[in-house]
C-alpha positions as a printed Julia matrix, in Angstrom:
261×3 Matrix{Float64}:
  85.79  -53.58  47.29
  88.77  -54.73  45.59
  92.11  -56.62  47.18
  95.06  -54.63  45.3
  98.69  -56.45  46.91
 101.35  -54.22  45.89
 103.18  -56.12  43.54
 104.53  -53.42  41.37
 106.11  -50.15  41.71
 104.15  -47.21  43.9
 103.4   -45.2   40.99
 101.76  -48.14  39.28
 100.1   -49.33  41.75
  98.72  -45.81  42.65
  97.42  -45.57  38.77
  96.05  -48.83  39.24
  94.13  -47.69  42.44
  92.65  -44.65  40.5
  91.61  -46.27  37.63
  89.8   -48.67  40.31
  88.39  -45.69  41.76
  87.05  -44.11  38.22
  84.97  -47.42  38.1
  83.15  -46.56  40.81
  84.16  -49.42  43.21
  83.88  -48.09  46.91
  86.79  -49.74  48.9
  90.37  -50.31  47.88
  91.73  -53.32  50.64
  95.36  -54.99  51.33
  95.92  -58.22  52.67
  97.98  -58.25  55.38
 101.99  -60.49  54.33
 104.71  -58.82  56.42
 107.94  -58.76  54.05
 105.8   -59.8   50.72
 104.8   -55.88  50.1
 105.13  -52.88  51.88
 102.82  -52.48  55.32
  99.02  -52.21  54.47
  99.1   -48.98  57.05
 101.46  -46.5   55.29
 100.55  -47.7   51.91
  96.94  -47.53  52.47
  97.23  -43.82  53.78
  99.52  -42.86  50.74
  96.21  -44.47  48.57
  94.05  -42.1   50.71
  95.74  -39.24  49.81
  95.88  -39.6   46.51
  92.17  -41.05  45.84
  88.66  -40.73  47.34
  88.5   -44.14  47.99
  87.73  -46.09  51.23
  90.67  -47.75  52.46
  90.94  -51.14  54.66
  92.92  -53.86  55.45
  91.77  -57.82  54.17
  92.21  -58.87  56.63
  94.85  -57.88  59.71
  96.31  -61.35  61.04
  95.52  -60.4   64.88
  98.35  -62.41  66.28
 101.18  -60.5   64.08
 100.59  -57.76  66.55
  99.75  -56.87  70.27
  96.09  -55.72  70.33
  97.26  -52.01  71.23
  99.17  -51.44  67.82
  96.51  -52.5   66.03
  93.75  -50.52  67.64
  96.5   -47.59  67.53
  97.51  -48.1   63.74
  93.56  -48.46  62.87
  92.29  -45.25  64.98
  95.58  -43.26  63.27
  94.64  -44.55  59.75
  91.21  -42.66  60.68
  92.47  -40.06  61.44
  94.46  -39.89  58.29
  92.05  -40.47  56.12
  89.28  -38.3   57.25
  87.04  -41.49  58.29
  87.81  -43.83  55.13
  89.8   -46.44  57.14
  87.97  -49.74  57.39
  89.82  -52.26  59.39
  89.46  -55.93  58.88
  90.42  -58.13  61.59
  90.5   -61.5   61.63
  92.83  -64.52  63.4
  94.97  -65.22  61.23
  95.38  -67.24  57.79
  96.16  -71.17  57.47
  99.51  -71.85  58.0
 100.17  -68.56  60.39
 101.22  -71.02  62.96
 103.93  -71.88  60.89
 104.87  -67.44  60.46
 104.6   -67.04  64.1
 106.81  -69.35  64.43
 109.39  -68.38  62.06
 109.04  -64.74  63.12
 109.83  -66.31  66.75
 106.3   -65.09  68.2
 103.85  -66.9   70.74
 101.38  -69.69  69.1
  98.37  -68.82  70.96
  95.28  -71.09  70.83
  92.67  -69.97  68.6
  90.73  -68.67  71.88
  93.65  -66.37  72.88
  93.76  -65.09  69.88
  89.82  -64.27  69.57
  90.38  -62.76  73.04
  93.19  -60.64  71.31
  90.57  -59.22  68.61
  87.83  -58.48  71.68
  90.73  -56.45  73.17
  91.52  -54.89  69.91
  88.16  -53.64  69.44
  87.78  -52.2   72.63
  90.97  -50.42  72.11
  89.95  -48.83  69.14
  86.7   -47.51  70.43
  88.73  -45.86  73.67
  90.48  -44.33  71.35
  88.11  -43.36  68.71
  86.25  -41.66  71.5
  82.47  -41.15  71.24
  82.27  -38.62  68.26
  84.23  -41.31  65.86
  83.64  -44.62  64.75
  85.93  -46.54  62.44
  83.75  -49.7   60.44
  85.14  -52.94  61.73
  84.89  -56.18  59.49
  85.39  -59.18  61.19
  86.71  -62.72  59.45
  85.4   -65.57  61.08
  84.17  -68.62  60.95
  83.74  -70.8   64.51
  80.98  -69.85  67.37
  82.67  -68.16  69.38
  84.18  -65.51  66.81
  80.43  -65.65  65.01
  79.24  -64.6   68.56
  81.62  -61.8   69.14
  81.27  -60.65  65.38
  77.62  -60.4   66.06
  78.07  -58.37  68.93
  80.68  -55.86  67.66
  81.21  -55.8   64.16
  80.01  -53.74  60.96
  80.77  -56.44  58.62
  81.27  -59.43  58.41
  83.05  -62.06  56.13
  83.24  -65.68  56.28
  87.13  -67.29  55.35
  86.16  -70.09  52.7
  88.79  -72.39  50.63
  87.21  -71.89  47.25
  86.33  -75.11  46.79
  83.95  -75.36  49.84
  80.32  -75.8   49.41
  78.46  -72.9   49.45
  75.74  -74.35  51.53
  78.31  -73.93  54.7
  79.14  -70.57  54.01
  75.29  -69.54  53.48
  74.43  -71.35  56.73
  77.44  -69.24  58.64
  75.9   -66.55  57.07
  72.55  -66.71  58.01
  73.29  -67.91  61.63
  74.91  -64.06  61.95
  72.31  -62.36  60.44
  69.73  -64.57  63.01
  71.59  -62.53  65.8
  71.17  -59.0   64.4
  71.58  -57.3   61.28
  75.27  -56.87  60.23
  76.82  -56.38  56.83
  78.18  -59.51  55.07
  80.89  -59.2   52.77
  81.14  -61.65  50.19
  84.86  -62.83  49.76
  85.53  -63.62  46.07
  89.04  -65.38  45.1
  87.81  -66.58  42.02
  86.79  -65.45  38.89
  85.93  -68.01  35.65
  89.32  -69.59  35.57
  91.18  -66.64  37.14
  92.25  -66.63  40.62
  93.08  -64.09  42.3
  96.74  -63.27  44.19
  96.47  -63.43  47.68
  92.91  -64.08  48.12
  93.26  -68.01  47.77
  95.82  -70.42  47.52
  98.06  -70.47  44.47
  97.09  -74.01  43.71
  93.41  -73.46  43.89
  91.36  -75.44  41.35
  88.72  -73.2   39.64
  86.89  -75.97  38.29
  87.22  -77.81  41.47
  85.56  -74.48  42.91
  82.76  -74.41  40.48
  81.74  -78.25  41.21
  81.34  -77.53  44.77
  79.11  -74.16  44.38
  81.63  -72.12  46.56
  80.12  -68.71  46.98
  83.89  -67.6   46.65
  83.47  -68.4   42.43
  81.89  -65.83  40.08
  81.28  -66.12  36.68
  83.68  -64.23  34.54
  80.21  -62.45  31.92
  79.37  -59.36  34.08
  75.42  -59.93  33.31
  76.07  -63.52  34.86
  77.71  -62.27  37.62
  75.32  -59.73  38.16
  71.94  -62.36  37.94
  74.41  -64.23  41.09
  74.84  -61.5   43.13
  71.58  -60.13  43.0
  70.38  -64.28  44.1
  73.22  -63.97  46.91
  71.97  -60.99  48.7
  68.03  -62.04  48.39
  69.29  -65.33  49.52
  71.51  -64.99  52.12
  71.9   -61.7   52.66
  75.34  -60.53  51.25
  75.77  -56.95  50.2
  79.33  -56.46  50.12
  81.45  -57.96  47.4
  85.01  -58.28  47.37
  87.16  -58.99  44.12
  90.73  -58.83  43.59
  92.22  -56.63  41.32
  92.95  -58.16  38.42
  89.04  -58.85  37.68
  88.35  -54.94  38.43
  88.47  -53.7   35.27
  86.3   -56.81  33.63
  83.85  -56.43  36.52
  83.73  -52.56  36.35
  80.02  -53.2   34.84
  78.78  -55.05  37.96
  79.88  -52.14  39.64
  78.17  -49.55  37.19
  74.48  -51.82  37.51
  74.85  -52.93  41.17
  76.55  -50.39  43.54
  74.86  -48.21  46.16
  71.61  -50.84  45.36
């Protein structure tokens, strides 16, 4: 998959999203910044149309919006799309106490909010009916949303600064995958000395990331960062990698030797 903010015009960024495509890279995913870029819905359906990509969101903050839109907006991108939606759900970035607050919403606790994604869910399978499914991928990190991931999700990613050990993020991992056998994405911000928009903070320290072993740091050779990948999944288990999209055209030969393997 590959995190493409629109920070451009929409005919660039619609090239950009077919030349992703032509490298054979499954998934083309927005994070979710009210005000920063256009919606992820809309703008992911207008990628849809124009593409044969799998579209999803990286992730939906839940508490932006009441669990009803969400499940509504997610079932309707479905729709749209003729089953390439994926939504990712998750509760919400560092600092979104801080955006609720400026957008003059409720700052629920971080249990309300997990309720909020529960109710979500079980929106969006009322509505998808029982002839549909749309993929959920779930962000999370404490017991209670690992539980609930475990229980309900189709993927699952872990939220990592990049300069957290890997260790942590391989035990989160592997304490999922103990409950049942879910997809885990692997969330990749950084690449060599290039870090991607969105995906991490602005200030993030690549070499700070490499010292620690964060399994958010690739290295920037594709035949390196194909000999990691290949060690993460027979490791720990992850399948799914996602890359922002200014590495997608340097990493378009890790696609070419890994995907659909």
């Amino acid at each position: 998959g590959v995190v493409a903010p629109f920070r451009t015009d929409l005919a660039s960024w619609l090239d950009h999203a077919r030349v992703i495509e032509g490298h054979g890279y499954s998934t083309l995913l927005m994070p979710d910044f009210p005000q920063l870029q256009p919606a992820p819905g809309p703008t992911l359906a207008t990628a849809a149309a124009v593409t044969g990509l799998h579209v999803g969101t990286w992730v939906y903050a839940a508490p932006l919006r009441p669990a009803w839109l969400t499940a509504w907006e997610a079932h309707s991108l479905s729709v749209l799309t003729g089953g390439r939606f994926e939504l990712g759900i998750g509760l919400g970035r560092p600092g979104i106490e801080d955006e609720l607050r400026d957008k003059g919403m409720p700052v629920d606790s971080p249990g309300k909010r997990l309720d909020g994604v529960r109710e979500t869910l079980r929106l969006l399978r009322d509505m998808d009916g029982p002839t549909a499914r749309t993929p959920v991928a779930m962000a999370v990190r404490g017991p209670r949303a690992r539980a609930l991931a475990a229980e309900v999700a189709d993927t699952v990613t872990f939220p990592q600064l990049p300069d957290e050990s890997g260790d942590e993020v391989a035990s989160l991992a592997r304490q999922v995958s103990a409950v049942r056998d879910v997809e885990l994405a692997l969330h990749v911000s950084v690449v060599g000395d290039r870090v991607a928009a969105f995906m991490a903070p602005p200030d993030t320290d690549p070499a700070a990331a490499r010292q620690a072993k964060s399994l958010a740091v690739l290295p920037p050779d594709p035949a390196a960062a194909v000999e990691e990948l290949r060690r993460r999944r027979e490791e720990i288990g992850f399948s799914y990698v996602v890359v922002g999209a200014d590495v997608a055209d340097t990493f378009a030969p890790v696609v070419a030797e890994l995907a659909g393997r």
